[in-house]
C-alpha atoms as one frame of an Amber mdcrd trajectory, in Angstrom:
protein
  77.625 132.788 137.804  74.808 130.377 138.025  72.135 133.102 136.365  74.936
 133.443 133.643  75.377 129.653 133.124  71.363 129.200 133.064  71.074 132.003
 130.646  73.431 130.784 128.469  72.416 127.746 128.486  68.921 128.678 127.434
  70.520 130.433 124.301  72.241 127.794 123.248  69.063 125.688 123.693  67.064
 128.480 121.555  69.777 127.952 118.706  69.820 124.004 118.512  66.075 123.959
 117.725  66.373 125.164 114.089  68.849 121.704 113.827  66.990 119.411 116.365
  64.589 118.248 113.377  67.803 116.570 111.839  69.163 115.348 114.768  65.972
 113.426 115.727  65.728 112.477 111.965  68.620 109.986 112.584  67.439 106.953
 114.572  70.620 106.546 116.198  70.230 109.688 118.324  66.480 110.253 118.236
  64.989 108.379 121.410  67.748 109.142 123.762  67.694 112.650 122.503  64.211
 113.132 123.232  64.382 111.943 126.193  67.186 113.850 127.486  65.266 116.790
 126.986  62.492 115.369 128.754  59.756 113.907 126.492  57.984 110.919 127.092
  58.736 112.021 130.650  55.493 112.444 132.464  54.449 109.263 131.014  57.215
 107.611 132.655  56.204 108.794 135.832  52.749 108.068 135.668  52.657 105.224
 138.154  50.375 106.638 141.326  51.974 106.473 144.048  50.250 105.084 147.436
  48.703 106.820 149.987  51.279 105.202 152.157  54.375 106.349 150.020  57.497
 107.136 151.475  59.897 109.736 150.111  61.083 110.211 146.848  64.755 109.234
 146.130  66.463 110.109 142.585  69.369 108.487 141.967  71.934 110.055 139.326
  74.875 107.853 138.069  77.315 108.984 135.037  77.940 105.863 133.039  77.796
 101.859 133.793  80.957 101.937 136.844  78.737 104.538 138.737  75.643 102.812
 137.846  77.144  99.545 139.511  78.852 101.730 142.288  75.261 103.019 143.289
  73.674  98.982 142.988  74.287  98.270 146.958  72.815 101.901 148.176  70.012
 101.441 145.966  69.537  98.310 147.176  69.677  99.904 150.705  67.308 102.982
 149.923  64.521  99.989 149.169  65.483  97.707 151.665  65.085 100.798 154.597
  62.091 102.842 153.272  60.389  99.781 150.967  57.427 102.167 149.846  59.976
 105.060 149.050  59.922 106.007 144.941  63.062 105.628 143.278  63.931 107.353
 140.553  67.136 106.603 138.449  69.066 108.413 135.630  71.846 107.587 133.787
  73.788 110.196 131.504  75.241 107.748 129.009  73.456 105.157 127.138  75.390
 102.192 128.059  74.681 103.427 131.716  71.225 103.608 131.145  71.578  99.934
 129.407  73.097  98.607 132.856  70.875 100.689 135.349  67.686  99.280 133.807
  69.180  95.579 134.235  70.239  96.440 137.797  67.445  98.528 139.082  63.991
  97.986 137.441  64.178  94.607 139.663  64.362  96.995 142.586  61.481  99.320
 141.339  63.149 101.725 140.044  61.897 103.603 137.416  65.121 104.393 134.777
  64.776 107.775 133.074  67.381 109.351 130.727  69.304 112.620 132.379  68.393
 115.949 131.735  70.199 117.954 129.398  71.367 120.885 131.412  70.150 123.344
 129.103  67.538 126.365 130.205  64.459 124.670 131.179  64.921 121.435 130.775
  66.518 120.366 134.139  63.617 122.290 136.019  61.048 120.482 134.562  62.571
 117.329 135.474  62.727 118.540 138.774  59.111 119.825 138.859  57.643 116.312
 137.599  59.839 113.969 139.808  59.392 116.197 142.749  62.377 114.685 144.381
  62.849 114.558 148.566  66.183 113.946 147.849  69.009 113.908 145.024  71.701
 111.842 145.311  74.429 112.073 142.791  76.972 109.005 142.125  80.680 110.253
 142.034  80.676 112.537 139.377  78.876 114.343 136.631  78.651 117.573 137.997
  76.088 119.788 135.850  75.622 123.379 137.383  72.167 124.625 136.192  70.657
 121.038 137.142  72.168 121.744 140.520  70.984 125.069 141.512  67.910 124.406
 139.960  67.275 121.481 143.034  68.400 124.070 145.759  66.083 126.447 144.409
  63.514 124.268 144.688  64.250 123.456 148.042  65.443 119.481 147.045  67.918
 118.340 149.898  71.190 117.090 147.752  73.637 114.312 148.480  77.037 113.946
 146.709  77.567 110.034 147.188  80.992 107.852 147.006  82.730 111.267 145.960
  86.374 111.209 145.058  88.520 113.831 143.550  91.561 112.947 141.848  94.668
 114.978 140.989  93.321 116.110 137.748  90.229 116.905 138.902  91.533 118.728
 141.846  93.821 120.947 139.611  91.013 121.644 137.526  88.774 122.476 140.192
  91.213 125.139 141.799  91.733 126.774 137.760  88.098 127.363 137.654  87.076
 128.019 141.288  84.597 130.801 140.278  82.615 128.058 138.436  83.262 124.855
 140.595  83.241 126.484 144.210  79.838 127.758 143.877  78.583 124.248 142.220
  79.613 122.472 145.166  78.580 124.810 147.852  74.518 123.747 146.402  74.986
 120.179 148.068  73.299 119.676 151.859  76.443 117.633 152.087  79.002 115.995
 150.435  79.956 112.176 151.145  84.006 111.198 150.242  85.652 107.855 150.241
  88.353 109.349 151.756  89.543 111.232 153.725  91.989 112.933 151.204  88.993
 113.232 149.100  87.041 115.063 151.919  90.371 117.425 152.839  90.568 118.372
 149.063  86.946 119.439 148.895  86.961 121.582 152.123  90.462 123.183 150.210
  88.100 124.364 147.596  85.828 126.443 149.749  83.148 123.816 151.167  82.122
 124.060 154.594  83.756 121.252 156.628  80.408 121.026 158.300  78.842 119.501
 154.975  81.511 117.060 154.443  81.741 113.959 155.447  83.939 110.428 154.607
  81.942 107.637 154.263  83.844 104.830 152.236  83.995 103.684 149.156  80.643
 101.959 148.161  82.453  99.309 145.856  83.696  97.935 149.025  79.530  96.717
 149.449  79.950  94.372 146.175  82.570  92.222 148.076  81.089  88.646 149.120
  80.924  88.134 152.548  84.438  87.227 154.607  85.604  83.597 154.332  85.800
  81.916 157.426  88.820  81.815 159.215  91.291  79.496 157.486  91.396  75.924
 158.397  94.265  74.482 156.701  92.792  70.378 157.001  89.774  71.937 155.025
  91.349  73.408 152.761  93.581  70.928 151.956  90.589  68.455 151.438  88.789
  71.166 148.914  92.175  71.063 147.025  92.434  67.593 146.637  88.557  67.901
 145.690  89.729  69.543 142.673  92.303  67.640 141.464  95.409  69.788 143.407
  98.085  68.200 145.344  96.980  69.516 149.168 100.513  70.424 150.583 102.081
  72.103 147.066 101.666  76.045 146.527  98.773  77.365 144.429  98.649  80.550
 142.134  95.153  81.224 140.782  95.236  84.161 137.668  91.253  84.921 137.554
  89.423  86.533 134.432  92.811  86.676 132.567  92.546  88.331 128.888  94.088
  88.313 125.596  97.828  88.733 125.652  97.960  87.991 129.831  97.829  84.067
 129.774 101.384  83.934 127.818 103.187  86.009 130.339 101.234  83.970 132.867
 102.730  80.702 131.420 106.208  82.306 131.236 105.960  83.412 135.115 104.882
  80.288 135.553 108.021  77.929 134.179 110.453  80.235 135.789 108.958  79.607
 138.925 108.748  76.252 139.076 112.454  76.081 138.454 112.808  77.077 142.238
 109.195  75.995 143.093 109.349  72.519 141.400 105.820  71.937 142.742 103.687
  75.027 142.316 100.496  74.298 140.632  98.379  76.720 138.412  95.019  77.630
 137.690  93.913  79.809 135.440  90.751  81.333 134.737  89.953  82.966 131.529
  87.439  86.233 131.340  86.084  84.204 128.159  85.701  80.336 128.377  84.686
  80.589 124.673  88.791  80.804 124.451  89.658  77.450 125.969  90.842  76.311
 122.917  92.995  79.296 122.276  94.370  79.051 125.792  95.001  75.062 125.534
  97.290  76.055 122.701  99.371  78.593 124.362 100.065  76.755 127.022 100.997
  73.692 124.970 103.263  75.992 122.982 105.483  76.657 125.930 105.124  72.947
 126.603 102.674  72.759 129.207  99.745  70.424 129.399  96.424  71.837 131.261
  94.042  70.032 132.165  90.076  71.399 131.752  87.457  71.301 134.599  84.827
  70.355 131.722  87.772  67.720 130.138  87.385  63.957 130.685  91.103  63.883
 130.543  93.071  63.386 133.983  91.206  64.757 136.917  94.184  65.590 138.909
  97.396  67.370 137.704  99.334  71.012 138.903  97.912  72.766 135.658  93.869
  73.358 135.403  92.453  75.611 133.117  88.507  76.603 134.629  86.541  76.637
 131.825  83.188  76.963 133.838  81.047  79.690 135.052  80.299  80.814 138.114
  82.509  78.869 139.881  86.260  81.427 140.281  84.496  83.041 143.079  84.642
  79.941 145.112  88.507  78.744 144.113  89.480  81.880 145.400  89.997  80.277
 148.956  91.973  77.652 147.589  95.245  79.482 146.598  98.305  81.113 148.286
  98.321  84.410 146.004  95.963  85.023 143.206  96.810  87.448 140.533  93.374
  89.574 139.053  93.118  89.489 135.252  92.745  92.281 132.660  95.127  94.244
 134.828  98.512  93.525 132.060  96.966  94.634 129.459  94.710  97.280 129.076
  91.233  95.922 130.295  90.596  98.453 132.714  91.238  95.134 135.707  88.551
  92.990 137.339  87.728  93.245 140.885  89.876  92.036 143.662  87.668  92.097
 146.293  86.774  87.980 146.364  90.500  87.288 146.780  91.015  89.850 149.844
  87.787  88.478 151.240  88.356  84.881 150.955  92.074  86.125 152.639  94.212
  85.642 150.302  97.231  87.698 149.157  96.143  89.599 145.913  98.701  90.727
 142.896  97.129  93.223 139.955  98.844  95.026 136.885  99.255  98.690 136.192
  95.492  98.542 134.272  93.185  98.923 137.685  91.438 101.608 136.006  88.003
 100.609 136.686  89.227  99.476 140.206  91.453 102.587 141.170  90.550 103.326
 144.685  90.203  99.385 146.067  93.747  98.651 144.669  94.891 101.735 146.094
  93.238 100.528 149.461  94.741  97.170 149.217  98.084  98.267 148.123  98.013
 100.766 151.306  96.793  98.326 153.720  99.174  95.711 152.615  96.871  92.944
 151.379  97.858  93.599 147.610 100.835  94.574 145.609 100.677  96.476 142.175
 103.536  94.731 139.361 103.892  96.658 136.143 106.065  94.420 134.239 106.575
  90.287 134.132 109.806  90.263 136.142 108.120  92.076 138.686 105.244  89.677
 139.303 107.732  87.032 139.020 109.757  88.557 141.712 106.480  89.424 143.445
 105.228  85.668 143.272 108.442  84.388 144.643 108.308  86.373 147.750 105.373
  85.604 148.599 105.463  81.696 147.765 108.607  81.552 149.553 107.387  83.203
 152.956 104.848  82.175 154.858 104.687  84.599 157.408 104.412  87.124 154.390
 101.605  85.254 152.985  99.713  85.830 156.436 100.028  89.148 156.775  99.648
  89.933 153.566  96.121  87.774 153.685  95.186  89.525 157.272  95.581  92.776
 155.809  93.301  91.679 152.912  90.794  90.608 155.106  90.721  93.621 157.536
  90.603  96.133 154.178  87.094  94.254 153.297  86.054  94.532 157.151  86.665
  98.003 157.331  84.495  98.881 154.328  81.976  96.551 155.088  79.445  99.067
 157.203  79.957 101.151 153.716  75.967 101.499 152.927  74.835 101.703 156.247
  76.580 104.938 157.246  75.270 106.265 153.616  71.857 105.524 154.782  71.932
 107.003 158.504  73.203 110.134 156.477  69.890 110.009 154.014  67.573 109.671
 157.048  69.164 112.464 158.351  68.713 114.249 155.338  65.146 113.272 155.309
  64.577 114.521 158.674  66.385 117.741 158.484  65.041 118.337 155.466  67.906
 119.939 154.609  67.763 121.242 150.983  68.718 124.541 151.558  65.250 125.812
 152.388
């Protein structure tokens, strides 16, 4: 299958070349085109490397959520083998955008993938001379693959998950996929699910392994235990009554703060004194915001305003600073999670231990609200009576609020140790040598 693929592949590369000269014509496709096939490539590796070098890492991520996913490893990899070369490709162009802005501080040097067609993926391999590969999540390209385990290149799969679709797919096509995955030394899951469904497929359970999920490594560190006299005083520090309930709504978007308002009034109807803050993705729509709320006849005051410093209703119109109010409130609700804005993460809430509520829209935060939702320490509402119902409980219970916020808490702690078991896997790697040799 693999000698079919390649072959293919090669004819299909033999074909393009009469239209390439068009394609590069247009400036909108030229550069990353080129590159993809891998010219200007040697140039980019040019830098000599020490006598005192350590290994060669190359790091492959998809598109800009992979790209971020890989940011604490990568930061890892340099921090554990500081004269190691670190190579990093990105198949997209807003993930090479991202990766260049994240890991050229590191060292890195940012290269465009390989286009998996004939040769061009073993002359990538063949200038890089890799030690080891370690691909991000997903992006699975079969000649690029075989063509590192031919060349003896130990091969990591790193934060992999499989989800129902993929798994599905992956049992339709088993001649193609099983083989694919078989060319990885081993194969790192978030899950245990994840690792089950690979060894279904055909991998041997000896080259699987369940890590975590390495999104769990962006979370700030855990907040101290709580200290209600401290908190109270950082309340009344910004302008909140200490003793009164707090909801915080953080990176809210278009179309969310309305509902938020709504929830909000039919609260307070039982919860007289709740207090709100809200913090908008944008500040540049403060304005906008102001408006809204005024149109359901509530008054919010601005943490930039020289109106009233103190009031139930404040409307954070800084940067920089949500992180950091986090700790203040009973329940927080994560933004961009009603509407369709793919969610924001809710790992500063859990970590500061507080209870966390998110809409149907966690796409770019699937597994951690799956985690939290498991664990207890967050609750998924697809519709506004159900985070009004949602809210309620939890204002109204204390003892729910705690274990909701201990569960938070011990979901972060459990993940923490996330990149350090991915690196005592890569120095085995390194040591082995294992790349199928």
């Amino acid at each position: 299958m693999s000698a079919l693929y390649t072959t293919v592949t090669s004819l299909l590369l033999v074909l393009a070349l009469p239209v390439l000269p068009f394609v590069v014509g247009r400036t909108r496709y030229r550069r990353r085109l080129l590159a993809r096939l891998g010219v200007g490539l040697a140039d980019r590796l040019a830098t000599p490397s020490p006598p005192d070098a350590g290994p060669c890492f190359w790091v492959h991520a998809l598109s800009v959520g992979e790209v971020t996913s890989a940011l604490p490893l990568v930061r890892g990899l340099r921090a554990r083998w500081p004269q190691a070369r670190i190579v990093f490709s990105a198949t997209t162009a807003s993930g090479d955008q991202v990766a260049r802005t994240l890991m050229e501080p590191l060292g890195a040097t940012v290269i465009a993938a390989p286009l998996d067609l004939g040769p061009v993926a073993p002359r990538f391999v063949r200038l890089i001379r890799p030690d080891l590969f370690l691909l991000v999540e997903t992006d699975f390209w079969p000649n690029w693959l075989h063509c590192l385990r031919r060349a003896g290149v130990a091969t990591l799969l790193v934060n992999g998950r499989v989800s129902a679709p993929s798994h599905a797919r992956y049992q339709r096509f088993a001649l193609f996929f099983r083989p694919m995955f078989r060319t990885f030394s081993l194969l790192a899951m978030q899950t245990a699910a994840d690792a089950d469904k690979m060894i279904h497929l055909g991998v041997d359970p000896a080259r699987v392994v369940t890590l975590g999920n390495l999104k769990f490594a962006t979370a700030p560190p855990l907040a101290a235990p709580d200290v209600d006299t401290s908190r109270d005083a950082a309340r009344a520090a910004w302008g909140f009554a200490p003793e009164a309930p707090l909801w915080i709504c953080g990176s809210t978007h278009p179309g969310e703060e309305e509902v938020i308002f709504d929830v909000y009034l039919r609260l307070r109807e039982q919860i007289p004194s709740l207090q709100l803050l809200v913090a908008p993705r944008r500040i540049e729509r403060r304005d906008e915001i102001l408006a809204a709320a005024r149109a359901q006849g509530l008054e919010l005051r601005t943490r930039t305003g020289d109106e009233a410093r103190q009031g139930p209703l404040l409307l954070l119109d800084t940067i920089g600073e949500l992180a950091g109010c986090y700790a203040l409130g009973d329940v927080v609700f994560i933004g961009g999670s009603l509407v369709a804005a793919g969610g924001h993460n809710p790992l500063e809430p859990a970590a500061a231990g507080v209870p966390v509520l998110f809409g149907p829209h966690m796409e770019d935060f699937t597994e951690i609200a799956a985690a939290l939702t498991a664990c207890g320490g967050g609750r998924q509402v697809d519709s506004v009576d159900a985070l009004t119902t949602a809210l309620r409980d939890i204002l109204a219970d204390a003892a729910l609020r705690r274990t909701m916020a201990a569960a938070a808490t011990a979901c972060v702690r459990a993940n923490s140790g996330v990149v350090d078991r991915h690196l005592e896997v890569v120095a085995r790697l390194l040591a082995t040598g294992d790349g199928h040799r």
